[in-house]
Residue, then its C-alpha position, 0 to 999 in steps of 0.5 A: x500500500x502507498x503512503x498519503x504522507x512521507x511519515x507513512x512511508x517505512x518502505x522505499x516500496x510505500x512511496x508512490x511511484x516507486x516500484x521493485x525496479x526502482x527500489x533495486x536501483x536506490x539498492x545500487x545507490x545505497x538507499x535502504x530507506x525512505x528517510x534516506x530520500x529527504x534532502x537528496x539531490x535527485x539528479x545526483x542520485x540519476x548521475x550517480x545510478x548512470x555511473x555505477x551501472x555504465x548506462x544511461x537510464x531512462x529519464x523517467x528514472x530521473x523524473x521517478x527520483x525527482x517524485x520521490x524525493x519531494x514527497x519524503x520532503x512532504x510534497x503531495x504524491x503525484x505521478x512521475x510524469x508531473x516531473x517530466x516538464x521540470x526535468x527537461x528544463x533543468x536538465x537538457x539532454x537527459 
Protein backbone atom coordinates (compact mmCIF):
# COMPACT_ATOMS: atom_id res chain seq x y z
CA UNK A 1 0.00 0.00 0.00
CA UNK A 2 1.24 3.61 -0.90
CA UNK A 3 1.65 6.24 1.53
CA UNK A 4 -0.73 9.52 1.55
CA UNK A 5 2.39 11.29 3.53
CA UNK A 6 6.26 10.57 3.94
CA UNK A 7 5.60 9.66 7.51
CA UNK A 8 3.69 6.63 6.34
CA UNK A 9 6.40 5.54 4.03
CA UNK A 10 8.71 2.59 6.06
CA UNK A 11 9.50 1.46 2.92
CA UNK A 12 11.21 2.75 -0.36
CA UNK A 13 8.10 0.23 -1.92
CA UNK A 14 5.22 2.95 0.31
CA UNK A 15 6.27 5.74 -1.52
CA UNK A 16 4.29 6.47 -4.77
CA UNK A 17 5.51 5.82 -7.74
CA UNK A 18 8.25 3.64 -6.55
CA UNK A 19 8.35 0.11 -7.66
CA UNK A 20 10.51 -3.38 -7.00
CA UNK A 21 12.84 -1.96 -10.06
CA UNK A 22 13.35 1.01 -8.64
CA UNK A 23 13.68 0.03 -5.05
CA UNK A 24 16.59 -2.08 -6.75
CA UNK A 25 18.11 0.99 -8.47
CA UNK A 26 18.20 3.01 -4.69
CA UNK A 27 19.92 -0.50 -3.51
CA UNK A 28 22.61 0.26 -6.10
CA UNK A 29 22.73 3.76 -4.58
CA UNK A 30 22.86 2.73 -1.46
CA UNK A 31 19.09 3.74 -0.39
CA UNK A 32 17.51 1.29 2.02
CA UNK A 33 15.02 3.80 3.49
CA UNK A 34 12.69 6.28 2.95
CA UNK A 35 14.15 8.87 5.22
CA UNK A 36 17.24 8.18 3.24
CA UNK A 37 15.36 10.40 0.21
CA UNK A 38 14.91 14.00 2.40
CA UNK A 39 17.33 16.46 1.14
CA UNK A 40 18.90 14.34 -1.54
CA UNK A 41 19.60 15.74 -4.93
CA UNK A 42 17.74 13.91 -7.49
CA UNK A 43 19.93 14.41 -10.37
CA UNK A 44 22.59 13.24 -8.42
CA UNK A 45 21.01 10.22 -7.49
CA UNK A 46 20.17 9.68 -11.76
CA UNK A 47 24.34 10.83 -12.18
CA UNK A 48 25.32 8.61 -9.79
CA UNK A 49 22.95 5.31 -10.82
CA UNK A 50 24.23 6.03 -14.63
CA UNK A 51 27.82 5.94 -13.22
CA UNK A 52 27.92 2.93 -11.20
CA UNK A 53 25.61 0.56 -13.51
CA UNK A 54 27.57 2.04 -17.02
CA UNK A 55 24.31 3.03 -18.82
CA UNK A 56 22.41 5.96 -19.25
CA UNK A 57 18.91 5.08 -17.77
CA UNK A 58 15.95 6.34 -18.76
CA UNK A 59 14.70 9.76 -17.95
CA UNK A 60 11.90 8.86 -16.34
CA UNK A 61 14.28 7.39 -13.79
CA UNK A 62 15.29 10.84 -13.22
CA UNK A 63 11.62 12.07 -13.12
CA UNK A 64 10.74 8.99 -10.75
CA UNK A 65 13.64 10.00 -8.46
CA UNK A 66 12.52 13.56 -8.64
CA UNK A 67 8.99 12.13 -7.23
CA UNK A 68 10.46 10.54 -4.77
CA UNK A 69 12.22 12.79 -3.23
CA UNK A 70 9.80 15.56 -2.67
CA UNK A 71 7.18 13.63 -1.25
CA UNK A 72 9.65 12.11 1.62
CA UNK A 73 10.18 16.18 1.91
CA UNK A 74 6.38 16.50 2.10
CA UNK A 75 5.00 17.03 -1.01
CA UNK A 76 1.87 15.76 -2.24
CA UNK A 77 2.36 12.29 -4.07
CA UNK A 78 1.57 12.95 -7.82
CA UNK A 79 2.78 10.87 -10.80
CA UNK A 80 6.49 10.82 -12.26
CA UNK A 81 5.38 12.35 -15.22
CA UNK A 82 4.32 15.73 -13.27
CA UNK A 83 8.04 15.97 -13.20
CA UNK A 84 9.00 15.50 -16.67
CA UNK A 85 8.14 19.13 -17.79
CA UNK A 86 10.85 20.18 -14.99
CA UNK A 87 13.09 17.91 -15.53
CA UNK A 88 13.55 18.90 -19.44
CA UNK A 89 14.16 22.08 -18.26
CA UNK A 90 16.60 21.88 -15.73
CA UNK A 91 18.47 19.39 -17.45
CA UNK A 92 18.54 19.43 -21.26
CA UNK A 93 19.63 16.42 -23.00
CA UNK A 94 18.57 13.94 -20.38
Amino acid sequence: MKAKVASEAVKLLHIPNIGPAMVEDFKVLGIARPAQLAGADPFALYQRLCRITGTRHDPCVLDTFISAVRFMQGEPARPWWHYTAERKQRHPGI
